[in-house]
N, C-alpha and C positions, 0 to 999 in steps of 0.2 A: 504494500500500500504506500504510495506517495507521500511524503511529506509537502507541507507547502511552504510557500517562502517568506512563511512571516519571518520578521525581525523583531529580535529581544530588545533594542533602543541599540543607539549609536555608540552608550555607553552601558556599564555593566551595574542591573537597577541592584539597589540591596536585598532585594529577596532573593535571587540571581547569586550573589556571594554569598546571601545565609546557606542557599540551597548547597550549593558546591562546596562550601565549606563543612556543613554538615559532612558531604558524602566525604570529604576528605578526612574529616575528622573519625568518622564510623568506619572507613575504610583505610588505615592509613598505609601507608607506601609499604612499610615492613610487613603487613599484609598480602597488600598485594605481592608484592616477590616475590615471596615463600607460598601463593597458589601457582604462580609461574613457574617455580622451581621443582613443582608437585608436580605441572604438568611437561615436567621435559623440556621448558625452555633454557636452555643455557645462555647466560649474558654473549651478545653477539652486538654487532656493528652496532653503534648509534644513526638510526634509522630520522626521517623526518618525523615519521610517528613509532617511539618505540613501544613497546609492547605493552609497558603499564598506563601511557597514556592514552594506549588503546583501550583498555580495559577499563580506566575510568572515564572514559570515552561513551561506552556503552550503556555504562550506570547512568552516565546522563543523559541517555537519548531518551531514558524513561522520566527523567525531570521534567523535561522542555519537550513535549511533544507535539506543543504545534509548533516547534519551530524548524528550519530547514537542517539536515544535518551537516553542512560547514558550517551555520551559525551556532548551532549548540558547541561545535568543536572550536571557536572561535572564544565562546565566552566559557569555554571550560579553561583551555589555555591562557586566557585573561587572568583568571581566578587562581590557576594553580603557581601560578607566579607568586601569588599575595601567600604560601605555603609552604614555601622553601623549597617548591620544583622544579624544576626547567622549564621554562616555556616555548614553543616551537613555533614553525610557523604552521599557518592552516595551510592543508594540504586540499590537496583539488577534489572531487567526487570522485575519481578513479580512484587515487590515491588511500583513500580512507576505505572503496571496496575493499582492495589489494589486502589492506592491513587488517578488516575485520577478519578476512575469510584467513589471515596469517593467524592469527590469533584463535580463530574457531571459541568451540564454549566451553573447553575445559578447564581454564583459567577460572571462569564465572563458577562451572561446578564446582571445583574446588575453595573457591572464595567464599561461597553458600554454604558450603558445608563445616568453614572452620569460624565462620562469623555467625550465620543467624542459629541463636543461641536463645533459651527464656534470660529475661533480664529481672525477672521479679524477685522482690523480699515478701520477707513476711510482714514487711510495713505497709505492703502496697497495698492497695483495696482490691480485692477481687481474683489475689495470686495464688492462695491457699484456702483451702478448706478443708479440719480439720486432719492438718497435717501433712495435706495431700496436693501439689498444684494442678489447680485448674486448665485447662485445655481444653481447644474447639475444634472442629475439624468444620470445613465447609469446603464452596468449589464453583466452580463457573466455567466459562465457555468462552476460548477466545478465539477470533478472527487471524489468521496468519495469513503472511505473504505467499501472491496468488503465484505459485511455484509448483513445477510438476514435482520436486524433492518433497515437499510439503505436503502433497497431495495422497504422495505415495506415503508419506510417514503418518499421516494425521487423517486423512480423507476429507470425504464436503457429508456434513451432515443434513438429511433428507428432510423434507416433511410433505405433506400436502399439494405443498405449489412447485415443488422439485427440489434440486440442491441448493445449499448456499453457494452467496457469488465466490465466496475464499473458503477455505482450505481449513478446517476449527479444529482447533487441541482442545482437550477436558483439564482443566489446572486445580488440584484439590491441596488445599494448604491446610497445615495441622498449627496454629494459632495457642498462646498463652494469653488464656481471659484478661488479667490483669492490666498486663502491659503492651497485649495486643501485638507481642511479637511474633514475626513468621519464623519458626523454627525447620518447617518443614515441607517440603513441596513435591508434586506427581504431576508431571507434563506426559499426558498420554490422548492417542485418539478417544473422539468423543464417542465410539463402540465400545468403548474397553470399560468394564464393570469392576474392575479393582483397579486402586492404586500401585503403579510401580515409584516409588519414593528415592529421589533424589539420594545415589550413594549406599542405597540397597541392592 
């Protein structure tokens, strides 16, 4: 699915820096490395987008979603300067293909799996119950890119009036009531009647 070409402002608004700095702050560099490192990448060339700022590249394409993906990659680079990271240039729409499909999603597996974690105490309201934490499980139905890979992994779900226009995953997250953390996740087609869970 297309992005379109809105623009975040000419300059970088403060929610825009809260945002990215949150993710920086939740995710920090020594983080990330060590899922890169998980996933086989060995320190190599200094690329125009190297591998971690590919990676928090992506975390942001889910912040700024209406905006176009050299703009979110422009004010992520903006931002991670103000952080102690290198900042690069924006690289072209080829450029950033090249490097997601270099990067692939094992880095993200891997970062999911060593970061989202329950964050609750027993001070929080709604984390425990009678010694025991709370958890939720729920789930929904998302829309992927209209791809014959996607197709064949996920399929188009049916009804009535025929298929959908894209390609639908099932995404079932297992949730800490509390503090509303995702601890856990299953990206399966929307046929599929069990969860296959992230790292299982």
């Amino acid at each position: 699915m297309a992005r379109t070409l809105a623009i975040l402002g000419s300059g970088m608004r403060l929610t825009d820096q809260v945002s990215i700095g949150l993710l920086a702050r939740t995710y920090p560099r020594s983080a990330i490395d060590s899922a890169l490192d998980r996933s086989g990448f060995p320190p190599g060339r200094n690329r125009l987008l190297p591998v971690h700022v590919v990676v928090y590249y992506v975390l942001a394409l889910g912040l700024f979603m209406e905006a176009s993906i050299q703009e979110v990659l422009r004010c992520l680079l903006d931002s991670l300067g103000h952080f102690g990271m290198e900042p690069s240039k924006v690289a072209t729409k080829g450029a950033i293909s090249q490097a997601r499909t270099r990067v692939g999603v094992e880095p993200l597996r891997q970062l999911f799996l060593s970061c989202c974690r329950p964050l609750g105490t027993p001070s929080i309201r709604g984390c425990f119950w009678k010694g025991l934490r709370v958890m939720a499980m729920d789930g929904t139905t998302l829309d992927t890119q209209d791809t014959q890979a996607n197709e064949d992994a996920f399929g188009r779900s049916k009804s009535g009036r025929g298929e959908t226009a894209f390609p639908q995953l099932r995404m079932t997250l297992l949730a800490e009531c509390g503090s509303h953390a995702v601890v856990g996740a299953a990206l399966d087609p929307t046929a599929t009647r069990s969860a296959h869970w992230l790292g299982k």
